[in-house]
LUMDOLO-11447 format. One record per residue (C-alpha): residue in three letters; x, y, z. Coordinates in steps of 0.2 Angstrom, whole numbers, padded with zeros to 4 digits, always signed. Example, Ala and Ser with C-alpha at 12.3 -4.5 7.8 and 13.67 -1.06 7.14 Angstrom:
! LUMDOLO-11447
ALA+0062-0022+0039 SER+0068-0005+0036 
//
This chain:
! LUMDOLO-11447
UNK+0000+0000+0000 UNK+0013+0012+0005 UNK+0020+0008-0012 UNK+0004+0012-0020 UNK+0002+0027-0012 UNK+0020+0032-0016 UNK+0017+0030-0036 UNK+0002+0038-0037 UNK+0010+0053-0027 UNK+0023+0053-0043 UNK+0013+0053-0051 UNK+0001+0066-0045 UNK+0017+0078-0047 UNK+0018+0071-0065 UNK+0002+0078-0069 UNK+0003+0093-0061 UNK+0017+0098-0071 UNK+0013+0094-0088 UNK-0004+0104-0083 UNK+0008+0117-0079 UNK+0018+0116-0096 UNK+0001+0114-0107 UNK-0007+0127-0098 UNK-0006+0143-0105 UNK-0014+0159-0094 UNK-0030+0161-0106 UNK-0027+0178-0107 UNK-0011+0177-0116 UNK-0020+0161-0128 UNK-0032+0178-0131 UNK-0019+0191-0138 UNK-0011+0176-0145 UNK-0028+0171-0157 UNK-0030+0190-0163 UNK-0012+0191-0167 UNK-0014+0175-0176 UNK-0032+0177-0183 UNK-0030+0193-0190 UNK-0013+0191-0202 UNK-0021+0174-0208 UNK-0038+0184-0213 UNK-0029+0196-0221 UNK-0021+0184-0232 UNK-0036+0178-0235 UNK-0045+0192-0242 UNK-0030+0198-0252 UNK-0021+0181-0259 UNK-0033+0167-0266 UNK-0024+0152-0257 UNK-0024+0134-0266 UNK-0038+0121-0261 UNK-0033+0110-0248 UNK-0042+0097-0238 UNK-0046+0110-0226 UNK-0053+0121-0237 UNK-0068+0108-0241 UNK-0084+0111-0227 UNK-0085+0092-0231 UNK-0067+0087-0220 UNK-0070+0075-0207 UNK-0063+0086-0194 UNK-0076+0099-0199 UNK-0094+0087-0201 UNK-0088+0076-0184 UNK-0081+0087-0172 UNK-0082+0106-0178 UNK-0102+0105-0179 UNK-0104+0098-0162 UNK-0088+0105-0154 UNK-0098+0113-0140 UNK-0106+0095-0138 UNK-0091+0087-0139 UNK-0082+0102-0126 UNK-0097+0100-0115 UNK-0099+0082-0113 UNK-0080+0077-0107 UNK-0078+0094-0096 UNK-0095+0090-0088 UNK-0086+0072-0082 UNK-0069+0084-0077 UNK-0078+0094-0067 UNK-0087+0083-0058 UNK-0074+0070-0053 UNK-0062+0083-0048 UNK-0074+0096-0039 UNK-0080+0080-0031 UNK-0063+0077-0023 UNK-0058+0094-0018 UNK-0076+0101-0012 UNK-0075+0085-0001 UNK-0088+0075-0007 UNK-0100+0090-0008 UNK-0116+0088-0020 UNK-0122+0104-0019 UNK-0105+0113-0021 UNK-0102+0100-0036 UNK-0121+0106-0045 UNK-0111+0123-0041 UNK-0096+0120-0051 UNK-0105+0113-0065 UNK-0118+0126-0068 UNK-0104+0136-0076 UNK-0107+0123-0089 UNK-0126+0129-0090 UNK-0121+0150-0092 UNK-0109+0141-0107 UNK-0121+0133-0115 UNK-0135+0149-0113 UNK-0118+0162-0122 UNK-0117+0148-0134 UNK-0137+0148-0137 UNK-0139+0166-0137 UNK-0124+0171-0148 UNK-0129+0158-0164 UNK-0145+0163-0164 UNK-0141+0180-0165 UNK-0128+0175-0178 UNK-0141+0167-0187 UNK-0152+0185-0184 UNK-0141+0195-0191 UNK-0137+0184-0207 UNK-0156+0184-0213 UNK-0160+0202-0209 UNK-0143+0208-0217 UNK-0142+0196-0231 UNK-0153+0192-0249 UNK-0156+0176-0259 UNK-0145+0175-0275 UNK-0164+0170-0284 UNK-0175+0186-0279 UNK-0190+0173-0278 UNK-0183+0169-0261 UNK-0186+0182-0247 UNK-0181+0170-0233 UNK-0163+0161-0231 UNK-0170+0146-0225 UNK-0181+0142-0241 UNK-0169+0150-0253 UNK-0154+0138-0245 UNK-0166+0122-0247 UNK-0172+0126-0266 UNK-0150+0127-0269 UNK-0149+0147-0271 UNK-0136+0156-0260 UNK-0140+0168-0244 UNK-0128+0183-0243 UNK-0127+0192-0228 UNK-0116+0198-0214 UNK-0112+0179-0210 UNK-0104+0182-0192 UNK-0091+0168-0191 UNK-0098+0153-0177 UNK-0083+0145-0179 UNK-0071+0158-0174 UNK-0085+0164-0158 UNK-0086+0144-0154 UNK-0069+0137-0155 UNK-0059+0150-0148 UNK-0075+0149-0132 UNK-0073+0131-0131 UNK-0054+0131-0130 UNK-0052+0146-0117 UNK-0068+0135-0106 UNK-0057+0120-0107 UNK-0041+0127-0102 UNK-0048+0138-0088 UNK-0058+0122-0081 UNK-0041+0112-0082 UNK-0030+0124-0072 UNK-0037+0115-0054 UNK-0023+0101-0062 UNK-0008+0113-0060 UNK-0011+0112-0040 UNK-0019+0095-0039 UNK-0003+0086-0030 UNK-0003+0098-0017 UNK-0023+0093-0014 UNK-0016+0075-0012 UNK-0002+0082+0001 UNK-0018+0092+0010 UNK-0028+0078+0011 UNK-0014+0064+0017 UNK-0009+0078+0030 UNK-0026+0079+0037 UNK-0027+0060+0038 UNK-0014+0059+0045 UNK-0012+0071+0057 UNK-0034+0076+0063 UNK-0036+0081+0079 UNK-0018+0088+0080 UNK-0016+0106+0084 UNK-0005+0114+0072 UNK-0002+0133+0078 UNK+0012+0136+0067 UNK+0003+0130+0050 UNK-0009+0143+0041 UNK-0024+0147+0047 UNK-0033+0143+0032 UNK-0028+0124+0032 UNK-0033+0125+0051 UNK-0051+0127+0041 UNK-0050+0111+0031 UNK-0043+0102+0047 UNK-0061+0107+0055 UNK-0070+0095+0040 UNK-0080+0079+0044 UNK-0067+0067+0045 UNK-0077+0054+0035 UNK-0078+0069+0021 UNK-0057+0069+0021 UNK-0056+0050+0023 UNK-0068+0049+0009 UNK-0060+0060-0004 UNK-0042+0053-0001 UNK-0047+0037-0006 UNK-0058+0045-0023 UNK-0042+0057-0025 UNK-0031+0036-0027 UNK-0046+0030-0037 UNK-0049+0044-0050 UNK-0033+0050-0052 UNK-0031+0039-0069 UNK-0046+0044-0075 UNK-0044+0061-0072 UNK-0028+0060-0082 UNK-0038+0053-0097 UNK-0048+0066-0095 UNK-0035+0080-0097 UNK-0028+0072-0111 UNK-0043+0070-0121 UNK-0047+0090-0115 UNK-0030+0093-0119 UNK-0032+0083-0139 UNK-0048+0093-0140 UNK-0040+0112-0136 UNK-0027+0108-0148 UNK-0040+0103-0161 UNK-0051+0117-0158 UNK-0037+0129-0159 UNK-0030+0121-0178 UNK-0050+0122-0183 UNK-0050+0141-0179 UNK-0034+0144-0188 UNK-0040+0134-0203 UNK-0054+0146-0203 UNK-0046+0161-0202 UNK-0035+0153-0219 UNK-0051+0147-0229 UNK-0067+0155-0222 UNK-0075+0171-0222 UNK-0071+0189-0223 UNK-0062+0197-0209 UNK-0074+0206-0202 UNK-0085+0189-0202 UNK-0071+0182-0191 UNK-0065+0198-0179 UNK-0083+0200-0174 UNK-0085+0181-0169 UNK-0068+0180-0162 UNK-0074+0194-0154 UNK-0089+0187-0147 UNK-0079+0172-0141 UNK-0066+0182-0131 UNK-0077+0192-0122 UNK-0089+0179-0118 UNK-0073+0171-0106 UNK-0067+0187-0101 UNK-0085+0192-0092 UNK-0087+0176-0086 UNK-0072+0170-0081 UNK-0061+0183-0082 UNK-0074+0194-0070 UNK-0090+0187-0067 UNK-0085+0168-0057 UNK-0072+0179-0049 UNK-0085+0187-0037 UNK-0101+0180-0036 UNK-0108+0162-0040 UNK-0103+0150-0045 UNK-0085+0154-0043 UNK-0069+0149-0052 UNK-0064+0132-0055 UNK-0055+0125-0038 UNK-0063+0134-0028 UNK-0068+0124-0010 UNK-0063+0121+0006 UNK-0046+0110+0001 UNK-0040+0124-0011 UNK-0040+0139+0006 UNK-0028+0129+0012 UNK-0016+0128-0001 UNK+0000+0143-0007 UNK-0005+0145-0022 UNK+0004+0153-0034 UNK-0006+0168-0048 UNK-0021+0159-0053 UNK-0023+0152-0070 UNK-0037+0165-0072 
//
């Protein structure tokens, strides 16, 4: 057991590590997507680039994943939240239901901003056959709608990848939740007047509540690890689709409004909003007041 306990301790460190290397602040991914967004549209308006696989809407990257990226980005965050504010909330269900409403305000900005995307298109825009006055039947009958086509994908993937980076930075301090809890194991009922106040708080918790998240912390730490590497696969893909967008798709403006939209959506939520008020950041729970953290991911 003590073995056990040792190896999953290594690799606990292991993990938070790499989360710490992978990690990049999601402000900086920010200036890093308009810096990167903006060259690559103005090639595209300027230079007619040569078809690529990319180019086609058909692309398997673009039909399976693209389409339902925030189904895909909702499904396996929901399952990383909820394993790992399970642990470091102790085992609180309502503080769990906390952590994941965050995936409900998502999912209402994702709601909200395509179908005013989709608004904006049909009032703005005309049916290449002047029979048609409504997109819907004019795409249907073959015809083209032309509009102010605000780009979903730029608003989606760059949300999707910000959400998934920001809900993965309680990894880069996750070994020292195992050190927390092991401490408190060990050592309840033990005044500790030199340690931390704060800790003193998390000594204070049922001791069933401790015991229990200890042992979830040994059992789900592998498949929380799968986890962050499947979050990890999808940022990277999301953040190749937006770049492949901003090569093929769109006019600039399209794109800088949607990336727009995308940007400011994290910044009010996570950037501001979760900083104050409910439901709070990702992390946040009685384990995490007692840790030094360094700056927060957000």
């Amino acid at each position: 057991m003590a073995a056990t306990r040792k190896n999953d301790r290594l690799f606990s460190s292991m993990l938070s590590s790499l989360a710490n290397v992978l990690l990049v602040d999601p402000h900086k991914r920010i200036v890093v997507y308009w810096f990167v967004l903006i060259p690559l549209s103005i090639v595209h308006d300027l230079i007619p680039l040569p078809e690529s696989y990319f180019s086609n809407k058909g692309n398997v990257l673009n039909q399976h994943f693209v389409k339902l990226s925030w189904a895909w980005t909702l499904l396996v965050t929901t399952l990383f939240i909820a394993l790992t504010s399970y642990v470091y909330t102790l085992t609180n269900t309502s503080a769990v239901l906390k952590h994941l409403s965050r995936l409900l305000v998502g999912t209402a900005i994702w709601f909200v901003f395509t179908s005013i995307f989709d608004t904006v298109l049909h009032y703005t825009g005309s049916c290449t056959d002047p029979e048609y006055t409504d997109k819907r039947t004019c795409v249907k009958a073959g015809f083209t709608w032309d509009g102010f086509d605000i780009s979903g994908h730029a608003f989606l993937l760059s949300f999707c990848a910000l959400l998934i980076t920001s809900e993965l930075s309680v990894l880069k301090t996750w070994d020292r939740i195992q050190e927390t809890l092991e401490e408190n194991n060990e050592e309840r009922g033990v005044s500790k007047k030199k340690k931390d106040k704060r800790r003193n708080e998390v000594l204070n918790e049922n001791k069933d509540d401790r015991e229990t998240s200890l042992e979830l912390y040994y059992r789900l730490l592998p498949v929380i690890s799968l986890l962050f590497g499947v979050l990890s696969a999808l940022t990277i893909l999301w953040e190749f689709m937006l770049m492949t967008t901003a090569i093929y798709f769109h006019t600039i403006s399209h794109k800088l409004v949607g990336l727009a939209c995308g940007t400011l959506s994290w910044y009010f939520t996570y950037g501001r909003w979760y900083k104050n008020v409910f439901p709070g950041l990702p992390g946040d729970g009685p384990l995490h007041k007692g840790l030094k953290r360094g700056r927060h991911i957000l």
